[in-house]
C-alpha positions as CSV (number, residue, x, y, z in Angstrom):
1,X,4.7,21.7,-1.9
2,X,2.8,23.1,-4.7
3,X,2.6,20.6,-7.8
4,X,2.2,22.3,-11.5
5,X,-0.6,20.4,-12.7
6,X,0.0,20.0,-16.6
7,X,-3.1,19.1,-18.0
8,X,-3.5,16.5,-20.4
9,X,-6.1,14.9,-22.4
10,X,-5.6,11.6,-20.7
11,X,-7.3,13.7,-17.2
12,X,-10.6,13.6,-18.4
13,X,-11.3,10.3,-18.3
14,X,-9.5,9.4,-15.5
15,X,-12.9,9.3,-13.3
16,X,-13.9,5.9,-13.8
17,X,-16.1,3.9,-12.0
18,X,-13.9,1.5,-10.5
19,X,-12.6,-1.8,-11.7
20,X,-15.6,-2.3,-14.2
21,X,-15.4,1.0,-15.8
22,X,-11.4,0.5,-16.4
23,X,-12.1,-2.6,-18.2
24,X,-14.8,-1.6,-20.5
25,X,-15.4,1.9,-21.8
26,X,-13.4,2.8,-24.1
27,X,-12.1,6.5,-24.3
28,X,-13.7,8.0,-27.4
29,X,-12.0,10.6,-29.0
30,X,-9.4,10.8,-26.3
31,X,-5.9,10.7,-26.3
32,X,-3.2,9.1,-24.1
33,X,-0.1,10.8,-23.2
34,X,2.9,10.8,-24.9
35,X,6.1,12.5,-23.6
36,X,7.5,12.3,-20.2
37,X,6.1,15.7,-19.7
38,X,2.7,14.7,-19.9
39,X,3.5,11.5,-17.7
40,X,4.9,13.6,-14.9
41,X,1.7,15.6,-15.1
42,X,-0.6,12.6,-14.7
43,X,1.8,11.3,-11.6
44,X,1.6,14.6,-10.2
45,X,-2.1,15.0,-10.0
46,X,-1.9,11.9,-8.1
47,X,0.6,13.6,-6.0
48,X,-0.8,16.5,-5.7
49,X,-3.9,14.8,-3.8
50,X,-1.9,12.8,-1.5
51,X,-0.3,16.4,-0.3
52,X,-2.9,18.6,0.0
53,X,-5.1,15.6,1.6
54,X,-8.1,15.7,-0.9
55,X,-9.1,12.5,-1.8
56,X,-8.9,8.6,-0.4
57,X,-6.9,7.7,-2.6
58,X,-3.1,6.2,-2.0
59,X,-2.3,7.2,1.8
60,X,-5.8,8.4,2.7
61,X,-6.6,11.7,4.3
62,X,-8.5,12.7,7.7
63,X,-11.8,12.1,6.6
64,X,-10.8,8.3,5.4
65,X,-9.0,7.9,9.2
66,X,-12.1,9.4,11.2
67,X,-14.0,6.6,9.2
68,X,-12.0,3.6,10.3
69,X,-11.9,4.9,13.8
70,X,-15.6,5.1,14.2
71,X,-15.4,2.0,12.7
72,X,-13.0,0.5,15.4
73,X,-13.9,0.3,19.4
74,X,-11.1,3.4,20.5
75,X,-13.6,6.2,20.6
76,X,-16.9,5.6,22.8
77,X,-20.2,5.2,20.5
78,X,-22.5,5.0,23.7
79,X,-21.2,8.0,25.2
80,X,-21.8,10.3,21.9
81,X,-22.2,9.8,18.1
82,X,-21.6,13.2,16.8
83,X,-21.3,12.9,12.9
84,X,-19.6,9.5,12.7
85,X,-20.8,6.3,11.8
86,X,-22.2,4.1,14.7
87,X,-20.3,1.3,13.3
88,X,-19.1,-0.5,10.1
89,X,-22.5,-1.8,9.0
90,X,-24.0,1.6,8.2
91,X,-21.4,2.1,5.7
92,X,-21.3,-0.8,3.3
93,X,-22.4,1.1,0.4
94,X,-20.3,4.3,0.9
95,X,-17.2,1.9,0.9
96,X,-17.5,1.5,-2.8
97,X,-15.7,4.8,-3.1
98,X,-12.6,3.5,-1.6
99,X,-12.5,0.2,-4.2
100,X,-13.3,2.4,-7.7
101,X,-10.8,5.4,-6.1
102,X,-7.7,2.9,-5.8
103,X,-8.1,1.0,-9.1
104,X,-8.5,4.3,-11.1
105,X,-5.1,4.9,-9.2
106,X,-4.2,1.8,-10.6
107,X,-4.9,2.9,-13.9
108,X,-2.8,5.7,-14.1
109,X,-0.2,4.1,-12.5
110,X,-0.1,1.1,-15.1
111,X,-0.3,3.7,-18.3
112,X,2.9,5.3,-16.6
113,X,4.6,2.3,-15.8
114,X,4.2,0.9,-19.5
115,X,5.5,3.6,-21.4
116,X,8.2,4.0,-19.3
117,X,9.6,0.7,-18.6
118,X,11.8,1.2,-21.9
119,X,12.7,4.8,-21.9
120,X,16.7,5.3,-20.4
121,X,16.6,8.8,-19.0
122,X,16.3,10.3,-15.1
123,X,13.1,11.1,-15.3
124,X,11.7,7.9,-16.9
125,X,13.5,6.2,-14.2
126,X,12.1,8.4,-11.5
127,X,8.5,8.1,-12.9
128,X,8.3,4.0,-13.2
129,X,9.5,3.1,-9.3
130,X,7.1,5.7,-8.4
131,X,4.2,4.4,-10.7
132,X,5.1,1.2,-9.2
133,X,5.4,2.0,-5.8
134,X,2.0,4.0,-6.0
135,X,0.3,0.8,-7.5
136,X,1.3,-1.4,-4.8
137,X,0.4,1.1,-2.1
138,X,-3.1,0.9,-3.6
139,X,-3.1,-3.0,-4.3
140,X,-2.1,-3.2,-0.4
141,X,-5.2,-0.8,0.2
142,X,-7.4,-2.7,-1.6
143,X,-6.1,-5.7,0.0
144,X,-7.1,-4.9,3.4
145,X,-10.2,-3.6,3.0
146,X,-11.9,-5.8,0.5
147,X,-9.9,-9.7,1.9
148,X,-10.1,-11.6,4.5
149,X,-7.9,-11.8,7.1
150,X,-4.8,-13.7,5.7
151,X,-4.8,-17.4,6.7
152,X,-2.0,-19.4,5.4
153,X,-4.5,-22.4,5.7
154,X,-7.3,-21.2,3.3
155,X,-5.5,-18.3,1.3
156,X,-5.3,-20.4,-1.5
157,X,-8.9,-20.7,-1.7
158,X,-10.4,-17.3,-0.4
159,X,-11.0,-14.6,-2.8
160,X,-8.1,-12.2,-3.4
161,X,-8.6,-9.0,-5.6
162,X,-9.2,-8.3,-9.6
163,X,-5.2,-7.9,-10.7
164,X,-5.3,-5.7,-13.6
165,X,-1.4,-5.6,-14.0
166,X,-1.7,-4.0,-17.5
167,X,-3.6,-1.2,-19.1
168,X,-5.6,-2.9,-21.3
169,X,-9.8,-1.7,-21.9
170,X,-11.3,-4.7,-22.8
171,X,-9.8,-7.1,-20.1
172,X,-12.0,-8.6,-17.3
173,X,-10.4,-10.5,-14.5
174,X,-11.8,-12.8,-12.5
175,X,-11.1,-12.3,-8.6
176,X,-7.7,-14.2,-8.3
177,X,-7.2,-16.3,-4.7
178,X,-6.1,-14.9,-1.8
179,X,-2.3,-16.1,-1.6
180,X,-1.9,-15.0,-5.6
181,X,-3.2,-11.5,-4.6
182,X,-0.5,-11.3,-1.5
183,X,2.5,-12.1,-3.7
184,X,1.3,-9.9,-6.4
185,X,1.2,-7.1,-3.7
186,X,4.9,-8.2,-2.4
187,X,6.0,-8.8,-6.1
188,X,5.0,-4.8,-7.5
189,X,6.0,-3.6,-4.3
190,X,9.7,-5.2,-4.4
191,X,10.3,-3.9,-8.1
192,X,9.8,-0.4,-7.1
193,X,12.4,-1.2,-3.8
194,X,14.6,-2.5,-6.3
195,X,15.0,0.5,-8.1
196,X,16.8,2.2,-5.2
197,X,15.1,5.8,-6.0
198,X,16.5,8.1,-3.3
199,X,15.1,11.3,-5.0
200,X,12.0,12.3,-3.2
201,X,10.6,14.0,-6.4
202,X,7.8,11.6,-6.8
203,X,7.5,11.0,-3.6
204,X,8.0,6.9,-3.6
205,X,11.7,6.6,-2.9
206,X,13.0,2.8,-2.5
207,X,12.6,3.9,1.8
208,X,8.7,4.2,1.3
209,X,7.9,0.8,-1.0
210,X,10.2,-0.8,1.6
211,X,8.1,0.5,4.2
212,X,4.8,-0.7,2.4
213,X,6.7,-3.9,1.5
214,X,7.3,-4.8,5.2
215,X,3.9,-4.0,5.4
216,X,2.7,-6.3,2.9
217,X,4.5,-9.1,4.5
218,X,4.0,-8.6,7.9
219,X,0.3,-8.6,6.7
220,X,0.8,-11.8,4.9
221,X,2.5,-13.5,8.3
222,X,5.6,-13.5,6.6
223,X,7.8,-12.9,9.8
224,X,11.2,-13.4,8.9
225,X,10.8,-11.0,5.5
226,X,8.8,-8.2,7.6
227,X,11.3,-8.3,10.1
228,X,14.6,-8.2,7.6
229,X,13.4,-4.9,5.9
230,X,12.1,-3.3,9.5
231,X,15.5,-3.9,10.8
232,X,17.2,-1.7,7.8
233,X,14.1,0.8,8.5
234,X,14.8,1.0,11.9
235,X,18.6,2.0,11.2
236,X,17.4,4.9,9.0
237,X,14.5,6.0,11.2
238,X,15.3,5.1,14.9
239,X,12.2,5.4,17.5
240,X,12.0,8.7,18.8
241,X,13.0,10.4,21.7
242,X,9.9,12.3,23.2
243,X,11.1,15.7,22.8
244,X,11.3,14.7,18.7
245,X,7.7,12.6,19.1
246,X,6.2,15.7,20.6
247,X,7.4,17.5,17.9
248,X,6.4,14.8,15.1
249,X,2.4,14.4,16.6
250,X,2.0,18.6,16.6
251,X,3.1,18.6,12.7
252,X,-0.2,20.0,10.9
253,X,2.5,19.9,7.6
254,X,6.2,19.5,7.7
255,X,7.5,15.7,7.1
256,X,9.7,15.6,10.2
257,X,12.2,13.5,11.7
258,X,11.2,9.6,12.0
259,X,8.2,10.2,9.4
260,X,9.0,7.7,5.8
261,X,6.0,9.3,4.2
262,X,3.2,11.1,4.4
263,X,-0.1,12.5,3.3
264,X,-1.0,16.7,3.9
265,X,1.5,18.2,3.4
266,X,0.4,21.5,2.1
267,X,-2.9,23.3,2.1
268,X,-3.6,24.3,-1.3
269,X,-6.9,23.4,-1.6
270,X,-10.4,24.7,0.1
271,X,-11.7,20.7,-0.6
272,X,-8.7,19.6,2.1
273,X,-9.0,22.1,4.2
274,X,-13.0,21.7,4.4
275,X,-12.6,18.0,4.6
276,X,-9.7,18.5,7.5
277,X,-11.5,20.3,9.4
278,X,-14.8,18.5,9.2
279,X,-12.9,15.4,10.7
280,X,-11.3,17.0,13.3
281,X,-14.8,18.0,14.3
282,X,-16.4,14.5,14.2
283,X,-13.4,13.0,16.3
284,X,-13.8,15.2,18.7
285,X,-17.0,14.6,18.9
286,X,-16.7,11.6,20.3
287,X,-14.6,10.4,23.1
288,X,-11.9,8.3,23.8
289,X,-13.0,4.5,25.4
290,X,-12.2,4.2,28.4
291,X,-10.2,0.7,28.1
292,X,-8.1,2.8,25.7
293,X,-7.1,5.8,28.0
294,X,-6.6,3.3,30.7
295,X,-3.4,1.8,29.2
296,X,-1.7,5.1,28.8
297,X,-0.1,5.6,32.3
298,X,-0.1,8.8,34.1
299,X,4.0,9.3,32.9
300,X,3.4,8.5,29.5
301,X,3.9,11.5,27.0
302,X,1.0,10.6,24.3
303,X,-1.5,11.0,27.3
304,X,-1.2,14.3,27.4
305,X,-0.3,14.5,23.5
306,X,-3.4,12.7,22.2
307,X,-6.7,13.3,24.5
308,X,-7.3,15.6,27.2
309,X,-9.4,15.6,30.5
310,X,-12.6,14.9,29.4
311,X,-10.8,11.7,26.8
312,X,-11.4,14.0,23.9
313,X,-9.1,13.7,20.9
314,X,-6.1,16.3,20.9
315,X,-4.1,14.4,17.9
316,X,-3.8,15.6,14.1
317,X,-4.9,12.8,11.9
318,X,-2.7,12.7,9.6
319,X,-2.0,9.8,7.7
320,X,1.8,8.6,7.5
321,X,4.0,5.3,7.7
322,X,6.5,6.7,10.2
323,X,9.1,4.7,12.9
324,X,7.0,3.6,15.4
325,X,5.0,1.1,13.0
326,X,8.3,0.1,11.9
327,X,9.4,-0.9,15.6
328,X,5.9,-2.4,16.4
329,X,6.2,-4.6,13.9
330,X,9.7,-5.6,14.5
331,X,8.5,-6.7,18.2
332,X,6.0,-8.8,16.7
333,X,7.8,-10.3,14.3
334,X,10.3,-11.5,16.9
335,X,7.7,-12.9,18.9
336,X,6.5,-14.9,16.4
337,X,9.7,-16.3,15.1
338,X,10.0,-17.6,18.9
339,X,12.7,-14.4,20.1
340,X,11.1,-13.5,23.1
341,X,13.9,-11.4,24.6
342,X,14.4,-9.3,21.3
343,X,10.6,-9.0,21.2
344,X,10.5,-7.7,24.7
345,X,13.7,-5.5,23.9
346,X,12.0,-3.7,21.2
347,X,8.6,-3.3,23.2
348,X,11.3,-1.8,26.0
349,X,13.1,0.8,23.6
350,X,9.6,2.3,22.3
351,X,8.2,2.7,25.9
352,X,11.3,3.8,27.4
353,X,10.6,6.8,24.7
354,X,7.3,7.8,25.5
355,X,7.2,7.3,29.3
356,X,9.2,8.8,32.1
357,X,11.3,7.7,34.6
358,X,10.1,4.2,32.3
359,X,10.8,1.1,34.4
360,X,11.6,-1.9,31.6
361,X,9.0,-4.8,31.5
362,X,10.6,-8.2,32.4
363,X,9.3,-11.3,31.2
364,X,8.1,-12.1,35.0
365,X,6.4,-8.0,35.0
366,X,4.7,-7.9,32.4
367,X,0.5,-7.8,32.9
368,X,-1.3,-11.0,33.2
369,X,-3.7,-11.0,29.6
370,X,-6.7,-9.2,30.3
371,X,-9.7,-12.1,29.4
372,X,-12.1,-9.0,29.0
373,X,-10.6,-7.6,26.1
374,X,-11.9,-7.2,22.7
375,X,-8.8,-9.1,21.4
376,X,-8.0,-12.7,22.4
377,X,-5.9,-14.2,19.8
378,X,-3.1,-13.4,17.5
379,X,-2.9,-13.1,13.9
380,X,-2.3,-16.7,13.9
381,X,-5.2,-17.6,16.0
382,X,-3.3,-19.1,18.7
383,X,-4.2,-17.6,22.5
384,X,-2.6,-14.2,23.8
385,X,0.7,-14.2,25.6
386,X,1.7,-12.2,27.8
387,X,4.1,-10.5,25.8
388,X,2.2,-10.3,22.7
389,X,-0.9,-8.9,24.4
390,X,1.8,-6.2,26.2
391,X,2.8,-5.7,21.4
392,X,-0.7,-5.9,20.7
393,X,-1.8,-2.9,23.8
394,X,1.4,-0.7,22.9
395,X,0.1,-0.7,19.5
396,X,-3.0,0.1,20.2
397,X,-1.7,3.3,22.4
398,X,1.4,4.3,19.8
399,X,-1.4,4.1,16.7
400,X,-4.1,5.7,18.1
401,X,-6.1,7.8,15.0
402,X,-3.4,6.9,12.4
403,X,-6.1,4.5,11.0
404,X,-4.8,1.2,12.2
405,X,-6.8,-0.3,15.2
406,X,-9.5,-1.2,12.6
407,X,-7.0,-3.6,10.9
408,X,-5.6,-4.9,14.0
409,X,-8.6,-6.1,15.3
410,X,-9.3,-7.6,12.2
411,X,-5.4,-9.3,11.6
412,X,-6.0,-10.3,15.0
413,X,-9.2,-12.4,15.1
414,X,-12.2,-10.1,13.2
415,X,-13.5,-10.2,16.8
416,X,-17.3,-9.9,17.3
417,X,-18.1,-6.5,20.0
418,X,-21.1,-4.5,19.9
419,X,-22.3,-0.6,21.2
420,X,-25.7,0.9,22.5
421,X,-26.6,3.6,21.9
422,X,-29.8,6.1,21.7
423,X,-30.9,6.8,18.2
424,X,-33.8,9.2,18.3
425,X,-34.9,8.0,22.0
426,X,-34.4,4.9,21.2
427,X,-31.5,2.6,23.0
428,X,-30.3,0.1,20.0
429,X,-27.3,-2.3,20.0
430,X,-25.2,-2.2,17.0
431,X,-23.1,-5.8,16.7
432,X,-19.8,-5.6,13.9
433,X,-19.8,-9.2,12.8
434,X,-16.8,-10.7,11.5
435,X,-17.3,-10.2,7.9
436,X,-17.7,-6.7,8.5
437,X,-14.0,-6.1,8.8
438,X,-14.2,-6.9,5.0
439,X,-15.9,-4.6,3.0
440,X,-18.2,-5.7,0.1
441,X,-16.7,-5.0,-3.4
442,X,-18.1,-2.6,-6.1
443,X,-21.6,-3.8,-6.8
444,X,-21.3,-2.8,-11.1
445,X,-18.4,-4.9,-11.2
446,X,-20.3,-8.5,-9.7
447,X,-23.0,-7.5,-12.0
448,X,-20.6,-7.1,-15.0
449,X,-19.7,-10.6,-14.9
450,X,-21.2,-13.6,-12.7
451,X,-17.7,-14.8,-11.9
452,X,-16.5,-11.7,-9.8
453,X,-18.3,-13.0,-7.1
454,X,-19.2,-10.5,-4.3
455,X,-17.4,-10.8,-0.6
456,X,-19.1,-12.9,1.9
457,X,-21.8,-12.0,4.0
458,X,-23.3,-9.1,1.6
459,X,-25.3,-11.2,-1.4
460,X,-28.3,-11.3,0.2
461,X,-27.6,-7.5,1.0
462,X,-26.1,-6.1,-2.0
């Protein structure tokens, strides 16, 4: 879909230079929109990114996944390197893009939201649940990449994000904690849900901040919550059969069956085309571990749908929140509230649908936990199970190149693992530490003010 971009004056200054930039310069001789038109047009350059698959921002495009898989241990470093980063420490200073990209989101989003909030019509209406939706989509974003690993025992004390909740120039947050920066996710999230926007115009209906919500607290090991709002998901978006997931992975464009949302939608630009095809390239370039391709048995559809003989990526990255997350999470929800048999249910239904002649795991079937894997805990740090390393592995096989592994391993432990490989004759080892998994924040913004104090592990770097 084609969006008509109607220029305003508000455009040119919206590349800022992340959170820092927001907060102090102020706009001289520009003007802010005024009338809904002019809102619309500032939401649907926003939208118009997301679709075409441009830019980072909001869902991300191919360029952002191929990052976080390189990042992640599903495609072999030692084997070939290609164009890809080697690993997540090569990139610290490139991930600054990501944290000034969201928050100028954020920006826009808060301007819209504002002016909005108190007008009656349609179209107001329309325009604040997706300004809010939007926002939380990028709080969440910003969330995972540049927090820890949620911990109900320290979130009150780790470093949460900069809420700027407001538009408002010469405001400077401090970093708030951990635990404030989850509810504040939840909180923006919910009040675009609440709106119950069905019209797709904007793109965030009440079904996609739901989506991001469950999201949000499945991230923050709120169990019961997640699993609540999957379970309505899962009504309106049931796991698919294979002839409909077959159908759903080959989609270059069209938002099919079982997909909530999605990014590229359209090809209206050379920039996403360029960038599309660039990734594609540098995925391919590298192949598919071996401990990866190894869970998918010799029956299972995505096998043949994702890589082919020599493990090399046949998949469209596309970024999307569609129903097999939703079911994914619902299994491990269930095994964390302590229902095994609705956990193992779940687990059963999605395999059943990409596997055939699929003979259903029993509690007494299921694999012994493999001690050599990069995973060994949970996301509440308590040993694998059986079961939830059988969650964890389908996971692993259903997600593949959607960007998620990256954030697994890191909900699930921020696991230490390590690749050689032959730089330039050379064989070097390349270790991702735990910190790694969270990246440092915008440089100009800790040197703005001494008490935005910079992530862990990077001061003596950065």
């Amino acid at each position: 879909m084609n969006r008509n971009i109607f220029i305003v004056s508000v455009m040119a200054c919206t590349v800022l230079a992340g959170c820092r930039q927001y907060l102090d310069v102020k706009p001289q001789g520009k003007v802010l929109p005024e009338t809904e038109e002019e809102f619309a047009a500032v939401m649907n350059y926003r939208l118009n990114n997301i679709e075409s698959g441009s830019y980072d921002d909001v869902l991300g495009n191919a360029a952002l996944l191929a990052q976080y898989e390189a990042f992640a241990d599903d495609l072999d470093a030692n084997i070939q390197i290609g164009n890809l980063p080697i690993y997540a420490g090569t990139q610290f200073n490139s991930n600054y893009g990501l944290y000034t990209g969201w928050y100028e989101v954020i920006k826009d989003c808060n301007i819209i939201a504002e002016n909005m909030a108190d007008k009656d019509s349609d179209e107001a209406r329309l325009l604040l649940a997706a300004a809010r939706g939007m926002k939380g989509v990028c709080y969440y974003n910003l969330l995972r990449n540049y927090c820890k690993a949620y911990d109900p025992a320290t979130a009150s004390e780790d470093p949460g994000l900069c809420i700027v909740d407001h538009f408002a120039m010469d405001e400077a947050p401090a970093r708030s904690d951990l635990e404030t920066t989850v509810r504040f996710v939840i909180s923006t999230l919910k009040s675009s849900a609440d709106m119950h926007v069905t019209d797709a115009k904007y793109m965030f209906t009440e079904d996609v901040a739901d989506a991001y919500l469950a999201k949000a607290y499945f991230w923050g090991e709120q169990w019961q919550n997640a699993l609540d709002i999957c379970e309505d998901l899962a009504l309106k978006y049931p796991i698919l059969n294979m002839q409909d997931f077959e159908t759903m992975i080959s989609s270059e464009y069209e938002k099919t069956s079982g997909v909530i949302v999605r990014s590229r939608i359209n090809d209206n630009s050379t920039v996403s085309s360029s960038t599309y095809r660039q990734a594609v390239s540098d995925i391919r370039s590298r192949p598919l571990n071996g401990d990866l391709v190894r869970l998918y048995s010799q029956q299972d559809i995505r096998r043949r749908l994702y890589f082919d003989s020599d493990r090399k990526n046949l998949k469209i990255p596309v970024a999307r929140v569609r129903e097999g997350e939703i079911y994914l999470m619902m299994a491990e929800c269930y095994a964390h509230l302590g229902n095994e048999g609705e956990a193992l249910r779940v687990l059963n239904e999605i395999r059943a649908n990409r596997i055939e002649n699929y003979v259903p795991y029993t509690m007494e079937t299921l694999p012994e936990v493999d001690g050599s894997a990069v995973i060994t805990c949970d996301a509440t740090g308590a040993p694998l199970t059986k079961l939830m390393q059988a969650i964890l592995n389908e996971r692993r096989m259903e997600m593949y190149l959607e960007g998620d592994r990256w954030f697994e391993l890191k909900r699930n432990g921020s696991p230490s693992f390590w690749v050689i490989t032959d730089q330039i004759g050379i064989f070097q080892k390349y270790t991702t530490e735990p910190y790694m998994y969270t990246f440092p924040i915008n440089k100009d913004d800790v040197d703005l003010k001494d008490y935005i104090i910079q992530n862990e592990g990077y001061v003596e770097y950065l």
